[in-house]
Each structure stands twice: as structure tokens, then as C-alpha cells.
N, C-alpha and C positions, 0 to 999 in steps of 0.2 A: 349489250351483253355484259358490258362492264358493268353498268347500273343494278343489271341483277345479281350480279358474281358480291355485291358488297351488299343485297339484302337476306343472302343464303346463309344460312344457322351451320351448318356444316364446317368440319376444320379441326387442326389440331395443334391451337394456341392452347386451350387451355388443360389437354391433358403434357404439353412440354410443360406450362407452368406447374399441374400439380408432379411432374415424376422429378423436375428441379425443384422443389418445397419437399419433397422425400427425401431427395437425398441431402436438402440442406440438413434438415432436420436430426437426418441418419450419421451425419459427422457432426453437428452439433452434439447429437448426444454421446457418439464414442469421445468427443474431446469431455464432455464430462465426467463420464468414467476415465475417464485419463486424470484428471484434474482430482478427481475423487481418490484414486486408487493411489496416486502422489499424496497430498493430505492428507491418508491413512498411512500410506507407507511412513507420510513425514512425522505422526503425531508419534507412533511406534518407535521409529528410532528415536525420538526427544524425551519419551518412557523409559527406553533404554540408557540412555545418556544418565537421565536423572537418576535411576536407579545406577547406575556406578558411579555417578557424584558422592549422593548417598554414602555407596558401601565405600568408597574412598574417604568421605569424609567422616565414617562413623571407626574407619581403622586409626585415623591421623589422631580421633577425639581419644582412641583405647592410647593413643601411642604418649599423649598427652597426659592422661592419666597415669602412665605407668614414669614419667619423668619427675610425678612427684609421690608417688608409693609404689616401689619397687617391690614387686614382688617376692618374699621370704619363706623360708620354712615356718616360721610363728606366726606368720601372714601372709599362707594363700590368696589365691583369689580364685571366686567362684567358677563354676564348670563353665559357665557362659554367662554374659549380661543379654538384654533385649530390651525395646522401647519402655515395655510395661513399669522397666525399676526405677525406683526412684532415685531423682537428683542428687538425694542424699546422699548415696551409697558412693565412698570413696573410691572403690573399686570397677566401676564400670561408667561406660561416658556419660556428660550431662545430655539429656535429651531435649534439652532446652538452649543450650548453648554447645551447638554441635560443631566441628570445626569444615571450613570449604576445605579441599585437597589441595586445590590451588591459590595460595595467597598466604592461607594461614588465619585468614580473618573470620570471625565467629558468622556464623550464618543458623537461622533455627529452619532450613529447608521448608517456610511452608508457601512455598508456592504450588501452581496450581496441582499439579502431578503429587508432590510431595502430601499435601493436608490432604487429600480425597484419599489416599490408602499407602500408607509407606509401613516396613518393617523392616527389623534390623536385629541380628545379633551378633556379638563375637566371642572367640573363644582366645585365650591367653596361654599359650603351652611353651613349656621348657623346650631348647633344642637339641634335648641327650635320647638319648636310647635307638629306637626306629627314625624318631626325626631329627639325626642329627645331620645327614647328610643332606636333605628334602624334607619338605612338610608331604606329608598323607595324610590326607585327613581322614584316611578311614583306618589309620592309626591314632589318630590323633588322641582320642580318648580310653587308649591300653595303659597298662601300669608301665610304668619306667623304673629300672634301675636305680638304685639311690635314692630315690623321689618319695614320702613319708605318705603320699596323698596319691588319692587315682579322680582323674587324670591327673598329670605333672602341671598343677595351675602356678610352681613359682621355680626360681631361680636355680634347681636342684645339684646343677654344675658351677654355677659360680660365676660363669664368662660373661652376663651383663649380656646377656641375649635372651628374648625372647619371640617364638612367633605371636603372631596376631592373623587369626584369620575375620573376616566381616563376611557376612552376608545379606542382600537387603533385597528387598522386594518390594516394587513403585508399581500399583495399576496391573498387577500381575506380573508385571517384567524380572525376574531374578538375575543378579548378578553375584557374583562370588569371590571372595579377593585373600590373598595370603601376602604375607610380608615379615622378613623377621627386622627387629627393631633393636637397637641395642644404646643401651643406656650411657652418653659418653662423658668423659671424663674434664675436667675445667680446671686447670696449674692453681692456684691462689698467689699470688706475688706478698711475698712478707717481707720486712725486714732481715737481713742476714746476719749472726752472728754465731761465736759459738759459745757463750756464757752470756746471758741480762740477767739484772738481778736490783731488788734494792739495794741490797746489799750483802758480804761474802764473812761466813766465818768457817775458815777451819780449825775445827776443833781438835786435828790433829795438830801436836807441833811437832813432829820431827819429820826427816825427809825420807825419801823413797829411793837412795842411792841416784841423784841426779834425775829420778823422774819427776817430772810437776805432776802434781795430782788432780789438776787440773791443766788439761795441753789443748789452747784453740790456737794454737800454729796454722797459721793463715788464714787467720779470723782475729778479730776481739773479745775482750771479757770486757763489758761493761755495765757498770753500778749508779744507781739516779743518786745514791748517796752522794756527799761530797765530806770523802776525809779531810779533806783541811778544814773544816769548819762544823765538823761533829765533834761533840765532847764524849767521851772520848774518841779520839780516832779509832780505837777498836773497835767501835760501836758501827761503825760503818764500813772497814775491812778490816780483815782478823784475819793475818797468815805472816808465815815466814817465807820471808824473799827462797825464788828457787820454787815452790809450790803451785806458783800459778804461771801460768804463759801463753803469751805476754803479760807481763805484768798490766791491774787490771787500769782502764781510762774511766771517768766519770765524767758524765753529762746528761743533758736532757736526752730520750731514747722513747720512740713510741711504740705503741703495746704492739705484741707481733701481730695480732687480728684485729680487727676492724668487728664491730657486733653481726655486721653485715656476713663478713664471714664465718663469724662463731653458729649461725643462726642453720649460714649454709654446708659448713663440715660438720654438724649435730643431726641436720635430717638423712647425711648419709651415713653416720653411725648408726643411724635407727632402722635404715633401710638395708645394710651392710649385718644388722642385728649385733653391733659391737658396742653398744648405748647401755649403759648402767647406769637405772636411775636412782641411786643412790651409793655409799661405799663401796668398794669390788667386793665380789662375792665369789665363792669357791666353786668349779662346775662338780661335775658327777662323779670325776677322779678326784675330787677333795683338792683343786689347785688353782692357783689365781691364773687367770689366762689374759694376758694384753696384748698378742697378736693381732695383728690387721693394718689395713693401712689407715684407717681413721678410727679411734677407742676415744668415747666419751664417758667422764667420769661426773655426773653432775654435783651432787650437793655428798661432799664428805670433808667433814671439820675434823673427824676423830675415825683417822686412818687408821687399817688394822696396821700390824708390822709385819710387811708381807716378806717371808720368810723365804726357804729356797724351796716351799713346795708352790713352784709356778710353771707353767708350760713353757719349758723351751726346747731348740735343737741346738746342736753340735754348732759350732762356727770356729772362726779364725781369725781374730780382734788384732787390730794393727800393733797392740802392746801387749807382749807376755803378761804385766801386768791384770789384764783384765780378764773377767772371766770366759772359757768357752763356751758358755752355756748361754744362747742367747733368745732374745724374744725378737722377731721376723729375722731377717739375713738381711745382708748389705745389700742382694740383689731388690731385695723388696721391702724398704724400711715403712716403717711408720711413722705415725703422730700421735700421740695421745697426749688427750685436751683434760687434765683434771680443773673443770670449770669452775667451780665452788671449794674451799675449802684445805684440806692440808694434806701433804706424802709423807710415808714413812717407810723410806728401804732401807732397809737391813737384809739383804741377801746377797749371796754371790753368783748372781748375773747381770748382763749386759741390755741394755736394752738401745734395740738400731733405729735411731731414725730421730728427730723433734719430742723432747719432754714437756710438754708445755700446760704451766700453772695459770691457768689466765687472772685467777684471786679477782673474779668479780669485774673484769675490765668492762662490760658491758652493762655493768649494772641492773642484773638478775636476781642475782643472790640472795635468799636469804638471811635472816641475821648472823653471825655479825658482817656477813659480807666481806670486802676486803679487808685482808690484814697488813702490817705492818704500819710504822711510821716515820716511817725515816732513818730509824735506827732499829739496830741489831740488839739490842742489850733484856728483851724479854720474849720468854715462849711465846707470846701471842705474836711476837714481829715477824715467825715465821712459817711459812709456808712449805718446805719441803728439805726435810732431814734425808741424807745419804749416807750407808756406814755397810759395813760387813762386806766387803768386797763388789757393793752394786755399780754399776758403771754405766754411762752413758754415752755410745759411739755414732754422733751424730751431732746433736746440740743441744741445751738448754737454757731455757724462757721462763722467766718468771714477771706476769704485770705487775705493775703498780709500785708500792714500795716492800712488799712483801721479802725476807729476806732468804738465805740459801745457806745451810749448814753441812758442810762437807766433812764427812768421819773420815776414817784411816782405812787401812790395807788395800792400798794400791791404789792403781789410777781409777779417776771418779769419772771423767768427761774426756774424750777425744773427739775433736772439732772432725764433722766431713762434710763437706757441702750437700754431697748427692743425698743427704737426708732433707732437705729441703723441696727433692722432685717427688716425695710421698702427700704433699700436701695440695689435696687432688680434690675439690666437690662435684658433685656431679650434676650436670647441665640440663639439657635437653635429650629428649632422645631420638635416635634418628633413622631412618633407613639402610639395610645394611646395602650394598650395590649389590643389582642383578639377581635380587632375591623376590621383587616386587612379581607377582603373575597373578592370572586371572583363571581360577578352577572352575571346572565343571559345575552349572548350576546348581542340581542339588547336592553335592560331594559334601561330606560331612555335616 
């Protein structure tokens, strides 16, 4: 019985084997679709990733740019930049050297996602009018208030903010990003003093009822001359005791800027739009204007004689002596860099903040470049004539041996340190906190 029971065809070995081969088959293949639909799921988010890399690192690249051309009234910037523009264009990111978000370090995005289909654009808007509280981007391109241009592509308020919105698209994926940016501010460390000079002549000889006409009270006056060893000593200082104070010290003394900083307080004159490139020149009310906190004056040898049609306001000068009428306030002094060449005031007002002659210290200029030689004793030794009641409530600097000719009626120079916290370039620019978010894909 047993002999035939193992020569019988019958049984059911081999439908258990084929219904376990089904079902192996039947989870093999769900774990593929699992395997598959991971891999898709994972390739999509790494799309997504890269496209907010992207649009993070195409906002950091706008942000970069605008750290070194700020945006102006004389110098908008376009409605939007996009991949298409060219490297050239000062205004909008390099698309070749684009910035990562994270590190800071240049990256040209083309990896694999990135080179098979990336886009990109941003847009640059002022933070006044509808966006001053929030960016909306379906504000974002309405006219603003004050703003000369539609949309508001520059600085139309003045605060050193601006937003930045990106938008980019990897492989289909859109991401969308806003962030206001603001341009921050960098001390300069200079030398302190409240009179340099090659050297000092007052051409007034009488006194001011016990005022000095020059007061750096808590500070120095000092001349690279040396009166004991100039002929004549007047040729190197020129005053009656009582006129200056302290009386002035001679020594070696180095120029208040560095080129390094003349290079970087001129590109924010030019961004600030307080850059004349040549003599000052009158605005639209027929007045000389030297307000701001950084005034560059580049090549003027044959100063006008700026008279008392200048822009000032009302002030409060620590000496009766000086006039009310001033150019910035104590609250917010100035600097003005006459880089090249010569001054000539003759007016009765004040001016708050660092006067400073640099005469060529960097070696830009020019011919004749620097003036003076050592001595005081011809028109060409000097650099910047003072008279008619103008005055300087802050300090003044003059390079090299360039000399300083102080006139009459009333006080010239009152030392104050706080004029020294105006001399300010401007750096990087940065994130403002809590401002960074991520908009709706297609918004704006």
C-alpha cells in the first residue's frame, strides 16, 4: 500500500508551493512600490530643498549686491532681476557666482537638480508706504508715497532698509522667500584731535574779549611744523598768545584716514548721494548743501567762496560766539572729506561734525596734488581759509603739510569729541530679525 501511495500523481505539494510563490511575489512587489514611492517621495523633497537653497541663496546674492550699491533716487534698481541678466549688471545677482545661504561661500548651484532646470527672480522694494509694517507682495509693486519711481526699487525713506523678495523654481518645485535687509553701519577708528594742521596762521591779530578763536579744550591743536626751527617762526605758527587752546604742540601726527578708509567713506558718499565730483555746486534753491553724515568733495583746487547762501537749520552752539545757523545738529554730525584741493569759507555758519582736508594723503590727486611745504609763508601752502563768522563745532584735520588760515569774528573751532561717532562706512548687509518668511508660491 505504501509502495503505491508514493507512485500516485495526486497531492497538493505543488499547488502550496505555487500559492506561497504568489504571495511571495505579491509582498515582494508591495515592498517595491514602497521602495518606489520612498524614492519618489525622497527625490521631491531634495527638489524641494534645492529649490529653497536656490531661492535662499539667490536672496543672500541680491543682499550682497545691495552691500555694495545701495540703492538711490539717481540710482534705482530695476523692477526685478532673473537668471537671463547679465553678470554684468551691477544691480542684480551674479548668476555665476551665486551665494550658498548657509556658510556664505560661493556656490554656482549646478548640480544635478540645479543645471536640468533652475529659475530665479527678485524683486528690491523700499519699506514705506503699504510695506512698511509687512511685505505683500501683491502690494508690492503699487506707487509709494515719496518714491519718484513705481515700483519703490530704492531707499525712498532713507532707514537703510530694504526688502528683498526671491523666488525660484528647481524641476518644477517653486519656493518663495521675503526678507528685509538693512545695510549696517561700521565706526572708522581715527586719530582724535581737535585742531591738525601743517601748520596755523591767524590772520586776525586781536582778541575776542578772552575767547580763543580756536578752543580744543580737551583735546590738542597740533602742527607737523616745528617753530623752533622754521624761519621765520611765523611761517609755521602765526597767532597771539590767548587765541589758540591749548596752546598749539608740534610733532609727528598721522593722517586721520588710512586710503583704505578714504576708499570706503567715498563709496558711501556715493550711495548716501552726497558725492560731488568736482567743486560744491549750488542745488535747485541756489544753495550749497553739506549736510549728511559722510560729504565727499573730490578734486576742487579753486573753491568758490561759499557765502551764507547754504542749507542750514536753527541750533545752539556751546559759544555765543558762533553762529546759529548750522549744517547737521549735534544730534547727528557729520564728516566732510574735501579730498583734493582747497576751502574757502567766508560765511556765518557752523558746521557740526569732522572738517577734514585730506590734501591728497592717499595719493589720488590730481595735479598739483598735495599742497603745502612745510611752511606757511605762500598761497599755495594752503589748504583751507576760514573768515566771516564760519565755524567748526566738532573738529578739524588737515593732511600732510598743507597749512590752515583762520580770519576774524568770533570763534573758528570748538573741540567735541561726539563728532568723531559720525564717521561711520557702511559694511555688509544683513538680516533684519524675524523678518525672514516663506510666501505662498506663486504671491507676487
Amino acid at each position: 500500500m505504501i509502495r503505491n501511495r508514493l507512485r500516485q500523481e495526486e497531492g497538493w505539494v505543488l499547488v502550496t508551493a505555487m500559492l506561497v510563490l504568489v504571495i511571495m511575489l505579491g509582498i515582494g512587489a508591495g515592498a517595491l512600490a514602497l521602495a518606489d514611492r520612498g524614492t519618489h517621495d525622497t527625490r521631491q523633497q531634495r527638489e524641494r530643498e534645492s529649490a529653497l537653497a536656490l531661492d535662499e541663496g539667490v536672496l543672500y546674492a541680491q543682499g550682497f549686491v545691495l552691500a555694495s550699491n545701495w540703492p538711490t533716487a539717481d540710482d534705482p534698481y530695476p523692477a526685478s532681476c532673473t537668471e537671463v541678466d547679465l553678470p554684468t549688471n551691477s544691480e542684480c545677482p551674479n548668476k555665476l557666482t551665486l551665494s550658498k545661504a548657509q556658510g556664505g561661500a560661493s556656490a554656482n548651484f549646478q548640480d544635478v537638480d540645479h543645471a536640468a532646470d533652475a529659475q530665479w527672480t527678485t524683486k528690491v522694494r523700499d519699506n514705506g508706504g503699504a510695506l512698511n509694517a509687512a511685505y505683500d507682495p501683491a502690494k508690492a509693486d503699487l506707487a509709494q508715497a515719496d518714491c519718484s519711481v513705481t515700483p519703490c526699487t530704492y531707499d525712498a525713506n532713507g532707514d537703510k532698509r530694504m526688502w528683498v523678495q526671491s523666488r525660484s523654481l528647481v524641476r518644477g518645485k517653486p519656493r518663495n522667500v521675503v526678507a528685509l535687509l538693512q545695510l549696517e553701519e561700521l565706526p572708522e577708528a581715527v586719530p582724535q584731535a581737535g585742531v591738525v594742521a601743517g601748520g596755523i596762521d591767524v590772520s586776525n591779530n586781536g582778541g575776542h574779549g578772552g575767547t580763543p578763536i580756536i578752543d580744543a579744550s580737551g583735546s590738542q591743536v597740533i602742527v607737523r611744523c616745528d617753530p623752533a626751527t622754521t624761519t621765520p617762526r611765523e611761517a609755521c605758527l602765526d597767532y597771539v598768545p590767548g587765541q589758540i587752546s591749548p596752546a598749539p604742540i608740534t610733532g609727528a601726527q598721522p593722517n586721520l584716514m588710512t586710503p583704505e578708509q578714504l576708499a570706503r567713506l567715498k563709496a558711501r558718499a556715493i550711495s548716501d548721494g552726497r558725492y560731488y565730483p568736482g567743486c560744491p555746486t549750488k542745488n535747485a534753491s541756489n544753495k550749497y548743501d553739506f549736510n549728511g553724515q559722510v560729504v565727499w568733495i573730490e578734486n576742487c583746487y579753486s573753491s568758490p567762496n561759499v557765502a551764507n547762501n547754504n542749507v542750514t537749520t536753527t541750533c545752539v552752539p556751546p559759544s555765543s560766539s558762533m553762529s546759529t545757523r548750522c549744517v547737521n545738529s549735534a544730534a547727528k554730525p557729520g564728516v566732510l572729506i574735501w579730498h583734493c584741493g582747497v576751502s574757502d569759507l567766508q560765511a556765518s555758519f557752523t558746521y557740526v561734525g569732522v572738517w577734514y582736508m585730506a590734501n591728497n594723503s592717499d595719493g589720488t590727486c590730481p595735479a598739483p596734488g598735495a599742497l603745502g611745504d612745510g611752511k606757511c609763508d605762500t598761497d599755495s601752502d594752503f589748504v583751507m581759509h576760514t573768515n566771516g563768522g564760519f565755524g567748526v563745532w566738532g573738529a578739524l584735520n588737515i593732511d600732510g603739510q598743507g597749512c590752515l588760515d583762520v580770519g576774524s569774528n568770533g570763534l573758528q573751532v570748538k573741540f567735541n569729541s561726539n563728532a568723531f561717532n559720525s564717521i561711520m562706512s557702511y559694511g555688509t548687509v544683513g538680516l533684519v530679525q524675524n523678518t525672514w518668511r516663506e510666501l505662498r508660491a506663486g504671491a507676487g
